[in-house]
C-alpha positions as CSV (number, residue, x, y, z in Angstrom):
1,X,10.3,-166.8,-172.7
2,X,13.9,-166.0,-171.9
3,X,15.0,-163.9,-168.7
4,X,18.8,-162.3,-169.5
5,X,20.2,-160.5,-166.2
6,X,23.3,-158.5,-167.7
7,X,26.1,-157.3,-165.1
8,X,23.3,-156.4,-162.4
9,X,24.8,-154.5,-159.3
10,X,23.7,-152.8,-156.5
11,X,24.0,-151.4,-153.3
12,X,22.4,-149.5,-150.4
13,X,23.6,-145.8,-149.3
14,X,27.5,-146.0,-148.9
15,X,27.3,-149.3,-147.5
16,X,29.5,-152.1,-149.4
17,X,27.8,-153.9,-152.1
18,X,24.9,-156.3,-152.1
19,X,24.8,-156.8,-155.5
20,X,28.3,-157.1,-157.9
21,X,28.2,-157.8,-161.5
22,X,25.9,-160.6,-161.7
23,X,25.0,-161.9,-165.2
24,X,22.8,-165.1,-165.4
25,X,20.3,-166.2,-168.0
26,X,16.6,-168.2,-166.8
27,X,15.0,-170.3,-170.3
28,X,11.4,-170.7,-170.6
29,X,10.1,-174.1,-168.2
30,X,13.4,-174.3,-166.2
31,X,13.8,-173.3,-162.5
32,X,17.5,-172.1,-161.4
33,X,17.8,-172.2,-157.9
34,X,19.9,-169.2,-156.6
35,X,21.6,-170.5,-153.3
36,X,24.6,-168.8,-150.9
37,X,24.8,-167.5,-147.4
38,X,22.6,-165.4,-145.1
39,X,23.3,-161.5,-145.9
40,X,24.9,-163.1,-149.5
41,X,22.4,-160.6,-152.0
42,X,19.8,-163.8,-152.9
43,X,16.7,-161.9,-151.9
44,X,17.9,-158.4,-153.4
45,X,18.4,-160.2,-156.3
46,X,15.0,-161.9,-156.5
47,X,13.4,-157.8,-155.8
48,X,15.7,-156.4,-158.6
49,X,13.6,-159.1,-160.8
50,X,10.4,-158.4,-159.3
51,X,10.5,-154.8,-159.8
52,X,10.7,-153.5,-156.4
53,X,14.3,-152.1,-156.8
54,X,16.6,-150.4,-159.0
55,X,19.8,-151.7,-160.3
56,X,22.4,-149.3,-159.6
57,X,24.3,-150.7,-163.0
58,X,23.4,-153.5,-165.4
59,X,19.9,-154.6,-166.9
60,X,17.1,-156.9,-166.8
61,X,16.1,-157.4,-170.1
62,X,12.2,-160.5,-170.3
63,X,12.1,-161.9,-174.1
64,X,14.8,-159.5,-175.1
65,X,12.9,-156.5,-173.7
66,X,14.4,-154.1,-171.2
67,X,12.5,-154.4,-168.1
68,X,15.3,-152.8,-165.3
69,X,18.1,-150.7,-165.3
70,X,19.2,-147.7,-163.3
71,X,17.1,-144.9,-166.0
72,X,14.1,-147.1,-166.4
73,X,12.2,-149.7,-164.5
74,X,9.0,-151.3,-165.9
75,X,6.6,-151.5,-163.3
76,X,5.8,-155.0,-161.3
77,X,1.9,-155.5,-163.0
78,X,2.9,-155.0,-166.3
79,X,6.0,-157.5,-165.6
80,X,4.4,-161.1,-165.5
81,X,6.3,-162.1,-162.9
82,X,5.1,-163.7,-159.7
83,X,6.6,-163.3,-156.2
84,X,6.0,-166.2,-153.4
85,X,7.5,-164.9,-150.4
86,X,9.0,-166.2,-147.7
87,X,5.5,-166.1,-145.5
88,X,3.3,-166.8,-148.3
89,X,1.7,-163.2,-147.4
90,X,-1.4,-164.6,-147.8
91,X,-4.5,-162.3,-146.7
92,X,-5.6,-163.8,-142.7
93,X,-9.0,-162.2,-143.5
94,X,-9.8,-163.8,-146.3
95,X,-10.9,-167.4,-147.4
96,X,-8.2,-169.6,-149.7
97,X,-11.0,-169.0,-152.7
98,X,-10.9,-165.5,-152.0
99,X,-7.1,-165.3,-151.8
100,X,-7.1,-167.0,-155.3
101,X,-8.9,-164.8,-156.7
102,X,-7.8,-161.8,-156.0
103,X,-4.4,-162.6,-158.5
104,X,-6.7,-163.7,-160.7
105,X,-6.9,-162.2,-164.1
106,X,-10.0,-162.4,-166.3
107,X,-7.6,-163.3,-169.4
108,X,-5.5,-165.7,-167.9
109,X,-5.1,-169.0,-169.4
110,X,-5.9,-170.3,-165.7
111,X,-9.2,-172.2,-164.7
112,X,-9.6,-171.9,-161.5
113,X,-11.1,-175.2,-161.0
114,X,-8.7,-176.9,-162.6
115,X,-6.1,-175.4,-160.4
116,X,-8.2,-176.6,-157.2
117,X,-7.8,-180.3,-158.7
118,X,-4.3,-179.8,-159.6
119,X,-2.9,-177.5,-156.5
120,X,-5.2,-180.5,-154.7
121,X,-6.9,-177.8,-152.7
122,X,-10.5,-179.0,-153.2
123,X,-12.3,-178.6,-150.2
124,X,-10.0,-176.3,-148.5
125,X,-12.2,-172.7,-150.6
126,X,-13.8,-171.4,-147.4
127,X,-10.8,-171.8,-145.1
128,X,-9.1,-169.2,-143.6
129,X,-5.1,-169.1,-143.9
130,X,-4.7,-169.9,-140.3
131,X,-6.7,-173.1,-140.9
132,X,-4.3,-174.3,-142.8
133,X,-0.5,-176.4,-142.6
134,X,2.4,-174.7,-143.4
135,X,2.3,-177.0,-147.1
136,X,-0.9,-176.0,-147.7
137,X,-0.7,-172.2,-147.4
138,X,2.1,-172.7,-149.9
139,X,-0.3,-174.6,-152.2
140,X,-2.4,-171.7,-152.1
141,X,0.1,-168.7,-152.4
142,X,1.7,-171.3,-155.7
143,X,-2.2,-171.1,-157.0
144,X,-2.6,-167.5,-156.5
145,X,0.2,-166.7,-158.5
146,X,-0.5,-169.1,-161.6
147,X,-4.1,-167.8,-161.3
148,X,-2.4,-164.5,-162.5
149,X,-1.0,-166.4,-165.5
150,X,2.7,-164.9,-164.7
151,X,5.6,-166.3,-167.2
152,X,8.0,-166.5,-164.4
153,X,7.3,-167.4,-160.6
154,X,9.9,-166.6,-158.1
155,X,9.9,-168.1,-154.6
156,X,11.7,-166.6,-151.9
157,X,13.2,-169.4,-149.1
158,X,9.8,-171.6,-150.3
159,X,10.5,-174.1,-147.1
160,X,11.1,-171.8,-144.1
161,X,7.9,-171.7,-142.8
162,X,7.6,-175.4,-143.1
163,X,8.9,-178.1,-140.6
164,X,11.8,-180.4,-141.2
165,X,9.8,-183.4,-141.3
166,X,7.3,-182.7,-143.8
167,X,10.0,-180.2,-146.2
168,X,11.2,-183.2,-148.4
169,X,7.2,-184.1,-149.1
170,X,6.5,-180.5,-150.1
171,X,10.0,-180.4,-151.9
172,X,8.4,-183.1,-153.9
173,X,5.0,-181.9,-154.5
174,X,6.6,-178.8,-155.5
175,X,9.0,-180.4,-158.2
176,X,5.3,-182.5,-159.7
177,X,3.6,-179.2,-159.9
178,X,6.0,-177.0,-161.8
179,X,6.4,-180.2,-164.0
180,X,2.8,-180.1,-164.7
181,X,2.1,-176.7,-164.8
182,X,5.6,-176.5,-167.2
183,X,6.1,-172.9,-165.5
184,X,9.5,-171.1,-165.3
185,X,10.8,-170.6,-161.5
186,X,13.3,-169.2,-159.9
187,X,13.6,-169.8,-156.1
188,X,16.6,-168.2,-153.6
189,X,17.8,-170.6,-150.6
190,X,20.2,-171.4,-148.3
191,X,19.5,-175.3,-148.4
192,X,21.3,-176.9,-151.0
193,X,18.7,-179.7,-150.9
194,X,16.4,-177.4,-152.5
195,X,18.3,-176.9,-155.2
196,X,19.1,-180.9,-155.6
197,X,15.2,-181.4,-155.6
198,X,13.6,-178.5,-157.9
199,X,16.8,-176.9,-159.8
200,X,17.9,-177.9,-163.5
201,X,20.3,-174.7,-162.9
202,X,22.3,-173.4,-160.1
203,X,23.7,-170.0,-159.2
204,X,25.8,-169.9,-156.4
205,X,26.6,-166.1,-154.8
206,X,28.8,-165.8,-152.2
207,X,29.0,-162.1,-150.3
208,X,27.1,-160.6,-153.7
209,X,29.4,-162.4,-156.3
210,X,28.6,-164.9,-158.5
211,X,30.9,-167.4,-158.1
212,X,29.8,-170.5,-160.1
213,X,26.7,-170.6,-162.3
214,X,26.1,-174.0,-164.3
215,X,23.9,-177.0,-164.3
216,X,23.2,-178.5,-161.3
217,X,25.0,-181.9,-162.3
218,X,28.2,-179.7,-162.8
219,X,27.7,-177.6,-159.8
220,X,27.5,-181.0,-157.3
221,X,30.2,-183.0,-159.2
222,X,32.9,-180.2,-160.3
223,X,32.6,-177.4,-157.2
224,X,34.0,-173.9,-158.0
225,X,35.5,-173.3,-154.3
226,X,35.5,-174.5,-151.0
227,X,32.4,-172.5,-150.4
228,X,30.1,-174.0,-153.1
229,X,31.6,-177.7,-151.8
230,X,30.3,-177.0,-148.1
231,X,27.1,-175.5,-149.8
232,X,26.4,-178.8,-151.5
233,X,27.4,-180.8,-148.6
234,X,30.6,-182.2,-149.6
């Protein structure tokens, strides 16, 4: 699987752009983190690969097959792309099993009982959302997703709803579980400890432009700007 995003821009009404000429490429088992300022175009960008928007120029093309651009848009179900958002949107009403389930598809390569042992969520089936920790409804919303056997997951600011003492823990549970699972991620942020933890890639976008894209080793030891430096910390 190989994700190509091809001079992607957009905007909204007359306003100024969110979006401007952004090319990037995602290869199969590797998570790019995607990491700039509030208002920068991360979680536009992150709906443009979803499905949910149009691109006003550019294309999205999934195994060299055009999935966006602004004549033609292939719908979110028939993309195999999952979206983890910032509040886990999990269902209140229903139990974790249930939540599970409801992603799941009868043809998926996904046992569910084998992600209950590997998500480590056994016990936890007739809970209720609001029964659980911040990490754990993210453990569930990650399970969801795989149940639907996507080939990309995308995570939208995965840590916000979770608190500063217990984010490193999850930042590490995370990194062990896409490692097991070998699944292809891409997750948006403002933290560059995020990226330091899960990211072989980075893509840095400051005010809707890319301004450095590269490995993360490159990104931390040979900064493009100011901007990416203060990002990373330095």
């Amino acid at each position: 699987m190989k994700l190509e995003v091809k001079h992607i821009s957009k905007s909204y009404k007359k306003g100024s752009p969110v979006l401007q000429d952004i090319s990037f490429s995602l290869e199969q088992g590797k998570t790019l983190s995607v990491i700039g300022n509030s208002g920068g175009g991360k979680s536009t960008l992150l709906k443009l690969l979803a499905g949910y928007e149009f691109p006003d120029q550019g294309e999205i093309l999934k195994d060299g097959e055009l999935i966006s651009s602004n004549k033609y848009i292939l719908p979110p179900q028939k993309r195999k792309i999952g979206m983890i958002f910032q509040d886990y949107a999990l269902f209140p009403h229903l139990t974790v099993d249930q939540n599970i389930r409801f992603g799941y598809d009868k043809n998926s390569s996904q046992n569910i009982n084998e992600l209950y042992d590997l998500i480590r969520l056994n016990g936890f089936e007739k809970r209720y959302p609001n029964e659980l920790s911040g990490g754990e409804q993210q453990r569930v919303a990650i399970a969801r997703s795989l149940a639907s056997d996507p080939d990309i997951i995308l995570m939208d600011e995965p840590f916000s709803s979770i608190d500063i003492v217990h984010r490193e823990e999850v930042r590490m549970e995370l990194k062990e579980l896409f490692k097991q699972f070998g699944v292809t991620v891409m997750l948006v942020s403002h933290d560059f400890r995020d990226a330091i933890t899960l990211a072989n890639d980075v893509l840095v976008l400051e005010s809707g432009k890319a301004i450095q894209n590269a490995s993360l080793d490159e990104v931390v030891k040979n900064p493009s700007s100011d901007f990416v430096a203060k990002l990373f910390g330095q």
